[in-house]
MIDO-649465 format. One record per residue (C-alpha): residue number from 1; chain; x, y, z. Coordinates in nm, 4 decimals, always signed. Example, Ala and Ser with C-alpha at 12.3 -4.5 7.8 and 13.67 -1.06 7.14 Angstrom:
BEGIN
+-----+-------+----------+----------+----------+
!  nr ! kette !     east !    north !       up !
+-----+-------+----------+----------+----------+
!   1 !     A !  +1.2300 !  -0.4500 !  +0.7800 !
!   2 !     A !  +1.3670 !  -0.1060 !  +0.7140 !
+-----+-------+----------+----------+----------+
This chain:
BEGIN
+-----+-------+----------+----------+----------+
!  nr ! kette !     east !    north !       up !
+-----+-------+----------+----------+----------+
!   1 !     A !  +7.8154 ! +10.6071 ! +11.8710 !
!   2 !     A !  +7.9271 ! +10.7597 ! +12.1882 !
!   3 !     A !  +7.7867 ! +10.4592 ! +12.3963 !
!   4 !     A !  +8.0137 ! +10.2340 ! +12.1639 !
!   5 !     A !  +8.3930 ! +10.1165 ! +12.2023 !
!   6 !     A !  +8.5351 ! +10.1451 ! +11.8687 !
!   7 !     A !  +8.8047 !  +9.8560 ! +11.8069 !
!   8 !     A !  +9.0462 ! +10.0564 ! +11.6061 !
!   9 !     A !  +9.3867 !  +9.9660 ! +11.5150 !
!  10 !     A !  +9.7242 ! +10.0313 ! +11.3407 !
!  11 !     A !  +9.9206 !  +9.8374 ! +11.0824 !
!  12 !     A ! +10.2619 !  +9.9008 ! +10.9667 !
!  13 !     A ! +10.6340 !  +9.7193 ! +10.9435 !
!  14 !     A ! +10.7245 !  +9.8094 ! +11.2534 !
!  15 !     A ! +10.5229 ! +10.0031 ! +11.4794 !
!  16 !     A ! +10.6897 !  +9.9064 ! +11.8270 !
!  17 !     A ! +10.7634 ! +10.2814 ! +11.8806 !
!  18 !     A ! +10.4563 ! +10.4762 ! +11.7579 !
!  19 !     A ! +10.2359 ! +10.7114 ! +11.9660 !
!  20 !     A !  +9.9267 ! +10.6569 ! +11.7971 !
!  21 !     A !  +9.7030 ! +10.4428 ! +12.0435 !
!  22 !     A !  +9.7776 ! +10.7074 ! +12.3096 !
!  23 !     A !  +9.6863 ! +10.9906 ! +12.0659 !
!  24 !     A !  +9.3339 ! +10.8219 ! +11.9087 !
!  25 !     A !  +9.2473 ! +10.7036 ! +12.2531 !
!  26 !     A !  +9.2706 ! +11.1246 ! +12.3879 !
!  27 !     A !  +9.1078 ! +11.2342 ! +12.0354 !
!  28 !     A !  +8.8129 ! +11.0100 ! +12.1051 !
!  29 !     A !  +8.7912 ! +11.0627 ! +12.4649 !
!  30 !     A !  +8.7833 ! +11.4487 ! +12.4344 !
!  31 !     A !  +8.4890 ! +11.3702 ! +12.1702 !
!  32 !     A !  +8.2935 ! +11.1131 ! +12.4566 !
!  33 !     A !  +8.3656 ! +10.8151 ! +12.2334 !
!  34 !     A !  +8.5434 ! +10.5288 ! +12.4188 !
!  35 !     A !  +8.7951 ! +10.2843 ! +12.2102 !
!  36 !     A !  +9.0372 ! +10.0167 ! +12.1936 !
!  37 !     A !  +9.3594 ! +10.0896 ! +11.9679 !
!  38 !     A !  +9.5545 !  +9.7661 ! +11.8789 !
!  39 !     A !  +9.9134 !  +9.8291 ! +11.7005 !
!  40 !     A ! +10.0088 !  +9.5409 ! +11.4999 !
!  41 !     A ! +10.3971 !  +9.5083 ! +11.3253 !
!  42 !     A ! +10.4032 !  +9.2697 ! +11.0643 !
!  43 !     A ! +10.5857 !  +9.1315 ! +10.7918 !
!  44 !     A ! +10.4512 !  +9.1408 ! +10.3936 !
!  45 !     A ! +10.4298 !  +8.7497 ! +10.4647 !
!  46 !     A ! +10.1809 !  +8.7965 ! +10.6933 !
!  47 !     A ! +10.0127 !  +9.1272 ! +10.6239 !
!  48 !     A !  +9.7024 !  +8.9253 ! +10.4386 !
!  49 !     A !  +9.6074 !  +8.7986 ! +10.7374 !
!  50 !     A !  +9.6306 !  +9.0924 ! +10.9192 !
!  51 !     A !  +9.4594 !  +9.2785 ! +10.7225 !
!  52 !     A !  +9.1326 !  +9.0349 ! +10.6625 !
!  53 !     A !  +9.1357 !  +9.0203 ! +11.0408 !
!  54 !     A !  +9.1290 !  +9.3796 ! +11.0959 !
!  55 !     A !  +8.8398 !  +9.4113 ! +10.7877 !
!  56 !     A !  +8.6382 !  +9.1812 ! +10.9638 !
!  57 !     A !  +8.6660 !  +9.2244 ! +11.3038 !
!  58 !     A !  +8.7373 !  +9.6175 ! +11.3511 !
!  59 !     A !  +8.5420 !  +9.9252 ! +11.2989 !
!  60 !     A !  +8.8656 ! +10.0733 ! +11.1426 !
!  61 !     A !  +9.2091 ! +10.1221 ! +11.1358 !
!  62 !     A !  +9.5181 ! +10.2826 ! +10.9887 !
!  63 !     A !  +9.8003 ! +10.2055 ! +10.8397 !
!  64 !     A ! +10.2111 ! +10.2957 ! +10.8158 !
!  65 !     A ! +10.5063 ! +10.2114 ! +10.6173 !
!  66 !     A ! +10.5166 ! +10.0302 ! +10.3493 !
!  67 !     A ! +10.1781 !  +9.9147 ! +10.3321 !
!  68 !     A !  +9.9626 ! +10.2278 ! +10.2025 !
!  69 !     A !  +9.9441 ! +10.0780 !  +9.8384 !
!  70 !     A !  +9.9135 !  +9.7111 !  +9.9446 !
!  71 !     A !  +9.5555 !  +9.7848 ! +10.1042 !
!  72 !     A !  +9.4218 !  +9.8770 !  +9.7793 !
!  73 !     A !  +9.3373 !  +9.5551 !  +9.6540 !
!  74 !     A !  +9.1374 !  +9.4750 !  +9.9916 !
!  75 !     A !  +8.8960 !  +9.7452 !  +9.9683 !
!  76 !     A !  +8.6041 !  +9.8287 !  +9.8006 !
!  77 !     A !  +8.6302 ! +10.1940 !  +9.7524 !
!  78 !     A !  +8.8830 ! +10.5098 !  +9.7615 !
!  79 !     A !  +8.7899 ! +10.8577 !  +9.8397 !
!  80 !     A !  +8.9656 ! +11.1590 !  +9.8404 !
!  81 !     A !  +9.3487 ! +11.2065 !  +9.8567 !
!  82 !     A !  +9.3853 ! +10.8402 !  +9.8742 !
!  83 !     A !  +9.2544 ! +10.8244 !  +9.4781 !
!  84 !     A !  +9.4951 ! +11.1538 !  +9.4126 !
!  85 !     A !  +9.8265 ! +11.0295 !  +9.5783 !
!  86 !     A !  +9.7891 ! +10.6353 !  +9.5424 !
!  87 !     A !  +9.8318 ! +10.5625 !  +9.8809 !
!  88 !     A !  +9.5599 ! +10.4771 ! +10.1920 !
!  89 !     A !  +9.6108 ! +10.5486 ! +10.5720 !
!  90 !     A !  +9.3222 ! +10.5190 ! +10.6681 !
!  91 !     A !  +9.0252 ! +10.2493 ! +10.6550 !
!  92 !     A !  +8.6593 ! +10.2099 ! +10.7049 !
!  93 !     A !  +8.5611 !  +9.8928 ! +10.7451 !
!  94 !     A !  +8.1908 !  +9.8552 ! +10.7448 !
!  95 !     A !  +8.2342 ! +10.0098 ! +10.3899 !
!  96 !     A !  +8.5711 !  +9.8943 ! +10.3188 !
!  97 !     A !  +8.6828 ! +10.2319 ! +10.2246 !
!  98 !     A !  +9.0049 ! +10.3585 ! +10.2033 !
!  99 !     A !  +9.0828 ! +10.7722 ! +10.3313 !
! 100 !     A !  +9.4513 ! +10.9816 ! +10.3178 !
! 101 !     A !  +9.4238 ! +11.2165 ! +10.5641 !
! 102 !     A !  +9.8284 ! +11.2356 ! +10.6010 !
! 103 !     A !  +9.8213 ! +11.5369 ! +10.3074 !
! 104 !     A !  +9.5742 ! +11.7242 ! +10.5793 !
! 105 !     A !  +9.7525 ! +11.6617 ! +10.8634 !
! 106 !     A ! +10.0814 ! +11.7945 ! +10.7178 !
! 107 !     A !  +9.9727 ! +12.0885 ! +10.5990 !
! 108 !     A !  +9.8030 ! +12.1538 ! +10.9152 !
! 109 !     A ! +10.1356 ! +12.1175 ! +11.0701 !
! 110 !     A ! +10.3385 ! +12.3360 ! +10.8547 !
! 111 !     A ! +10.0466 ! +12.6180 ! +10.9536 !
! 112 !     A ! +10.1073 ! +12.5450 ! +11.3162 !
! 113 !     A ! +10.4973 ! +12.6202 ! +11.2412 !
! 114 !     A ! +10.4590 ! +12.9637 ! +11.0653 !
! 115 !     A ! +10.5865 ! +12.7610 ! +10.7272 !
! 116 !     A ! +10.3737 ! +12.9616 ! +10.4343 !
! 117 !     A ! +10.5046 ! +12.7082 ! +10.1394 !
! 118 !     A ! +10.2605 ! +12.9130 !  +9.8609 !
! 119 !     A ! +10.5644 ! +12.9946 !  +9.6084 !
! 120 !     A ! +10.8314 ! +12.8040 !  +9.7247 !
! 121 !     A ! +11.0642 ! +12.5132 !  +9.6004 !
! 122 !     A ! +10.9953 ! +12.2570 !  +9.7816 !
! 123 !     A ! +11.2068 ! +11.9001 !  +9.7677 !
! 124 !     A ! +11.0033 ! +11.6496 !  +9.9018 !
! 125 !     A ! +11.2643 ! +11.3288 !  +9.9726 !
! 126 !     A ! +11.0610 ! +10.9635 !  +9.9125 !
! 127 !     A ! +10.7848 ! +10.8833 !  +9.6516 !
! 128 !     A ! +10.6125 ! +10.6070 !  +9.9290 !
! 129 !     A ! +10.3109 ! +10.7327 ! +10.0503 !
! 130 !     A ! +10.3817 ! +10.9483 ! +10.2630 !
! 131 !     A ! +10.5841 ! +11.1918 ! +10.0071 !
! 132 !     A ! +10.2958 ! +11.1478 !  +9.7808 !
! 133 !     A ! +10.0575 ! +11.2266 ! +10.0771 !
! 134 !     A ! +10.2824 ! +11.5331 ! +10.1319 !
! 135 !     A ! +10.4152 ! +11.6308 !  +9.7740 !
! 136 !     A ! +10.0343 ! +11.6149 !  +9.6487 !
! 137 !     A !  +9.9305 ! +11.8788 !  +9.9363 !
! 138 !     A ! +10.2229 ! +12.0890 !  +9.8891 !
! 139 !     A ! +10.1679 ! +12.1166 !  +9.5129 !
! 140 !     A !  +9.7779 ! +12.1957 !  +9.6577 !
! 141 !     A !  +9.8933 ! +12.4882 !  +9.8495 !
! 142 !     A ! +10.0773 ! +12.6339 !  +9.5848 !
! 143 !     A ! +10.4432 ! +12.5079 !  +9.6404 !
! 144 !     A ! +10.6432 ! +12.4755 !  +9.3457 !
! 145 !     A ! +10.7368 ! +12.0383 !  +9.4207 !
! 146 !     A ! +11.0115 ! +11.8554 !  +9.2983 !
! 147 !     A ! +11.0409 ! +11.4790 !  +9.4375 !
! 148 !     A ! +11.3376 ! +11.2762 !  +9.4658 !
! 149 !     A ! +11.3723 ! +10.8882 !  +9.4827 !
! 150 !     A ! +11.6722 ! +10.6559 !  +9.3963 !
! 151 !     A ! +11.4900 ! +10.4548 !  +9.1613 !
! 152 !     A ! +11.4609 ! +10.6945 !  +8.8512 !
! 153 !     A ! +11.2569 ! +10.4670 !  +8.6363 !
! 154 !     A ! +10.9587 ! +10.5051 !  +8.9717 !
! 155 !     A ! +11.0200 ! +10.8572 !  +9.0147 !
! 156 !     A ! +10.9723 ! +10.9847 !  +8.6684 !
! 157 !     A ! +10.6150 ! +10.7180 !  +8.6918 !
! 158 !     A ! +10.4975 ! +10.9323 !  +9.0205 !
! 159 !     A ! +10.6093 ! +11.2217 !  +8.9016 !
! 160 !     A ! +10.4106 ! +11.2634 !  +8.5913 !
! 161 !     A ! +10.1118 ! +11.0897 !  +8.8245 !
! 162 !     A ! +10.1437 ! +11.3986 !  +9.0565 !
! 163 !     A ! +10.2651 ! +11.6913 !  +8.7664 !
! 164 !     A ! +10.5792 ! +11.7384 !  +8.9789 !
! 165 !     A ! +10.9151 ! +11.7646 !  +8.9220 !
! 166 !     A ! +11.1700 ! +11.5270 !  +8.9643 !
! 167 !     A ! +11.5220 ! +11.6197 !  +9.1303 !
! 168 !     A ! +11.7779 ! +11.4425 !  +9.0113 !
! 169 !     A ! +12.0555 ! +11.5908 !  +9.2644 !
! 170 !     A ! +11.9504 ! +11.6385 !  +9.6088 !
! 171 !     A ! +12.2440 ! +11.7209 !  +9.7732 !
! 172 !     A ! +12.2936 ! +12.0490 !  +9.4786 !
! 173 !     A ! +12.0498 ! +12.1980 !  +9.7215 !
! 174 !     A ! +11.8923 ! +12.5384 !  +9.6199 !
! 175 !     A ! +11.5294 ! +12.4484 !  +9.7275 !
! 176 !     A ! +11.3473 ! +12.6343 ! +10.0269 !
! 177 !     A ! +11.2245 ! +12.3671 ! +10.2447 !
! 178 !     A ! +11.3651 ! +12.0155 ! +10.2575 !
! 179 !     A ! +11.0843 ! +11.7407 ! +10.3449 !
! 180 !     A ! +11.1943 ! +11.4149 ! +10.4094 !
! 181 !     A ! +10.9438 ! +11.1504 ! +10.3763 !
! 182 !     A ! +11.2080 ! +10.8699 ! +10.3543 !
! 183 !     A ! +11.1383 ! +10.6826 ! +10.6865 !
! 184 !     A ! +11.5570 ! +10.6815 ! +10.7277 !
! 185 !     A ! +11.6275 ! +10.7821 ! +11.0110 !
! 186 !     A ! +11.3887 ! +10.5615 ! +11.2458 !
! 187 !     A ! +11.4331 ! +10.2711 ! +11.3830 !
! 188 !     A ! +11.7076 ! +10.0404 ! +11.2386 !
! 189 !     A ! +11.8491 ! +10.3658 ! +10.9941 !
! 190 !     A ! +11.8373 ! +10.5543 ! +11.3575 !
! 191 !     A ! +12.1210 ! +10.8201 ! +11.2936 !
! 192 !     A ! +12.1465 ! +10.8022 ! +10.9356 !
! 193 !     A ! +12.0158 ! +11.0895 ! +10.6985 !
! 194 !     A ! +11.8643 ! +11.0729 ! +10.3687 !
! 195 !     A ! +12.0618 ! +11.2964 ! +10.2615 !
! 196 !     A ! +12.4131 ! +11.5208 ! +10.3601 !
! 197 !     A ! +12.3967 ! +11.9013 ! +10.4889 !
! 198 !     A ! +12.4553 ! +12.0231 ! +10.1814 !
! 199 !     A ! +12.1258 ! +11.9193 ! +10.0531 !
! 200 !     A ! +11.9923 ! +12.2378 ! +10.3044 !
! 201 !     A ! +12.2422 ! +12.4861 ! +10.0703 !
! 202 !     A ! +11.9601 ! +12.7982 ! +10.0900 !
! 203 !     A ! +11.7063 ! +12.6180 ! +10.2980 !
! 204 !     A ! +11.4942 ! +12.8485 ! +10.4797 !
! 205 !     A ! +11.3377 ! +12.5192 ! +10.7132 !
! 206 !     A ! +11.3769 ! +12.1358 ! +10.6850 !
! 207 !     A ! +11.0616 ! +11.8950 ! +10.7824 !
! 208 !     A ! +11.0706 ! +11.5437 ! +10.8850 !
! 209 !     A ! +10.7841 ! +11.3296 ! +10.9055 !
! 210 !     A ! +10.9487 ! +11.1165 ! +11.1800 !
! 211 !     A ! +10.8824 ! +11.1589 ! +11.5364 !
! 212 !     A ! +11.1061 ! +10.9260 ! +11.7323 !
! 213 !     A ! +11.3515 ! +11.0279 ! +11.7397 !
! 214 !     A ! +11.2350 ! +11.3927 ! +11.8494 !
! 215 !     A ! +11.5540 ! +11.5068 ! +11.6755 !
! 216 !     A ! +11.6712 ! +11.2638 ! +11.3373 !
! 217 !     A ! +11.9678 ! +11.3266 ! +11.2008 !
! 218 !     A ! +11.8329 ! +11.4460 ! +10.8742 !
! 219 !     A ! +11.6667 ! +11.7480 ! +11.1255 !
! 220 !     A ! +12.0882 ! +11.7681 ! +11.3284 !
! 221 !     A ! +12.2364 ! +11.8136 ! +10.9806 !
! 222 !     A ! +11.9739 ! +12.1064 ! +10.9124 !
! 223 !     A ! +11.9933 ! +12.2623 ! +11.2813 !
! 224 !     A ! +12.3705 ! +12.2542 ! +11.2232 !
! 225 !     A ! +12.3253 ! +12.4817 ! +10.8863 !
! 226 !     A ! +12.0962 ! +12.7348 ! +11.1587 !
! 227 !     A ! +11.8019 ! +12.6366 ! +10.9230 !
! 228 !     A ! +11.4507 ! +12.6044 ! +11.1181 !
! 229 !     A ! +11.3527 ! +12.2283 ! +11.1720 !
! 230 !     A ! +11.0224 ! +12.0667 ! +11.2130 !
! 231 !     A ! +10.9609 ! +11.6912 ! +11.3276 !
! 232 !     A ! +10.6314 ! +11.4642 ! +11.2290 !
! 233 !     A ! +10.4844 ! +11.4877 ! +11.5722 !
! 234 !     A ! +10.2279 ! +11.7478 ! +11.4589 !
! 235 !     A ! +10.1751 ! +11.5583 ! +11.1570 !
! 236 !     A ! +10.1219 ! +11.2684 ! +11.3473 !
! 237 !     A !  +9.8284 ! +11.3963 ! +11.5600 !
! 238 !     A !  +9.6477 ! +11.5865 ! +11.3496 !
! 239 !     A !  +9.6091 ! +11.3385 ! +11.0759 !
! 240 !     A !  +9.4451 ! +11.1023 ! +11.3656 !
! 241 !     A !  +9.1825 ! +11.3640 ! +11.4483 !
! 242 !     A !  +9.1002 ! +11.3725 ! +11.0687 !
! 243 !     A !  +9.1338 ! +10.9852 ! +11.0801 !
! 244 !     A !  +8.9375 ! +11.0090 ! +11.3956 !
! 245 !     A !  +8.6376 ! +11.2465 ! +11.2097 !
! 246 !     A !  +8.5998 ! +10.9615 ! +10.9597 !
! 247 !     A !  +8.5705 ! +10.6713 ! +11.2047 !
! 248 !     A !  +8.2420 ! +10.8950 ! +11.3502 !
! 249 !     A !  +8.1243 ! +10.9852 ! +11.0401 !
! 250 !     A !  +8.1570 ! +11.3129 ! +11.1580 !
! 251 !     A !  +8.2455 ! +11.6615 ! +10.9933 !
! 252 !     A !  +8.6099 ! +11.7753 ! +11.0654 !
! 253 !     A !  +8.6769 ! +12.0861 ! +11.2236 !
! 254 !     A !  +9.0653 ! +12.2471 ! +11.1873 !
! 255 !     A !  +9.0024 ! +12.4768 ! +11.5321 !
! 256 !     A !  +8.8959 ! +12.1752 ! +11.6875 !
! 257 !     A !  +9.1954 ! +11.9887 ! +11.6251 !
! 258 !     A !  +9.4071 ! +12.3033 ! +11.7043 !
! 259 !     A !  +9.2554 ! +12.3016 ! +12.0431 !
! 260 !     A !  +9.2801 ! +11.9403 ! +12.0591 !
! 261 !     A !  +9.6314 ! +11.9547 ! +11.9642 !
! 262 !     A !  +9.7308 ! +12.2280 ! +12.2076 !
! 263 !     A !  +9.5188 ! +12.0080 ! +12.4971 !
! 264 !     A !  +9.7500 ! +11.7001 ! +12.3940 !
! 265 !     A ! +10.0853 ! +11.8966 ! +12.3922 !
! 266 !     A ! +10.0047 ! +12.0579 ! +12.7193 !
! 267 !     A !  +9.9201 ! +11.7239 ! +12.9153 !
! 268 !     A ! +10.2302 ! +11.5588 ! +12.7714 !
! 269 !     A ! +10.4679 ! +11.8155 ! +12.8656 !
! 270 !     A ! +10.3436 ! +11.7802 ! +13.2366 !
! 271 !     A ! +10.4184 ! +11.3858 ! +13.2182 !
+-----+-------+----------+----------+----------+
């Protein structure tokens, strides 16, 4: 393997802005394995195409908003959280396997941040699937989960998929730690929140899984209440190393990816 390029890639909406070619490409490197990382935004018009291209072509890839659920029908098998929380970010392609390895990297980043969530009310904001991802992990770790979506017809569905709650009033607040897996507050919805300030009414911390910006608004409107805030960045990387792992066939290892991590962070702050 390590005297192979892996052609990996990235599919999502829009992915004009994200960090992960730059992140796989030092994961792999750090490991001795070279690759090529192509990002691809597309529409759902054209996401078939994309997607048999990548399948046939690539040694694997990930994927973004919204398409975690629409690569089910492409594949031949789902492992793991993927089968748990309905939704794939990762893919395998000379198996045609789909992987989650967002629930992972999230809880790894909560860790990193000193955020115990083991008996806590936790409102996870989104039922995509990334807030399945996340609320499926949370409820893992022994957070007490309650998920909130507009649509209340699909939220009560995921809910009794995941046996978590579902909130019904956000912005009551009253919950410990505020996750919002939305997507607003990226790219076009750039300064809008999912939800107001008082949504963070006896919030110990408030997590977003976006990373550009650095700061959303959601994260502002929490800041602004003196709660602790946590972006996605963490997220972000540490759900490529386990992404990363698969692509080698190779076992995982969380205080390799700490190291990793702490590698990344340092080399980025000196750029």
């Amino acid at each position: 393997m390590k005297d192979k390029t892996l052609r990996l890639g990235l599919i999502g909406k829009d992915v004009s802005k994200s960090p992960s070619g730059k992140i796989h490409a030092f994961i792999l490197k750090e490991l001795g394995v070279a690759c090529e990382y192509e990002t691809v935004s597309v529409s759902p018009n054209g996401l078939d195409s994309v997607l048999r291209r990548f399948l046939g072509d690539f040694d694997g890839f990930n994927v973004t908003i919204p398409y975690k659920r629409d690569v089910f029908e492409y594949l031949d098998g789902i492992e793991g959280d993927a089968a748990i929380c309905g939704a794939v970010n990762t893919v395998v392609c000379g198996t045609r396997t789909g992987y989650n390895t967002d629930g992972k990297g999230f809880l790894m980043m909560l860790c990193g941040a000193g955020l115990d969530v083991s008996g806590k009310r936790v409102l996870v904001l989104g039922a995509g699937g990334s807030g399945r991802s996340s609320a499926v992990a949370l409820k893992n770790a022994g957070a007490n989960v309650a998920m909130y979506r507009r649509n209340k017809a699909e939220l009560d569905e995921v809910c009794l998929q995941l046996g978590v709650e579902a909130a019904t009033k956000p912005e009551k607040g009253g919950y410990d730690i505020v996750v919002n897996c939305t997507g607003v507050g990226m790219h076009d919805t750039e300064g809008r929140s999912p939800v107001g300030e008082s949504a963070f009414a006896g919030a110990e911390a408030a997590v977003d899984l976006i990373y550009v910006p650095q700061e959303s608004e959601f994260l502002r409107l929490a800041r602004m209440k003196k709660i602790r805030t946590v972006n996605g960045a963490a997220m972000l990387f540490y759900q490529a190393y386990f992404a990363d792992c698969l692509f080698l066939g190779k076992t995982p290892s969380e205080d390799e990816a700490i190291k990793l991590y702490k590698k990344y962070s340092t080399e980025e702050t000196r750029i």
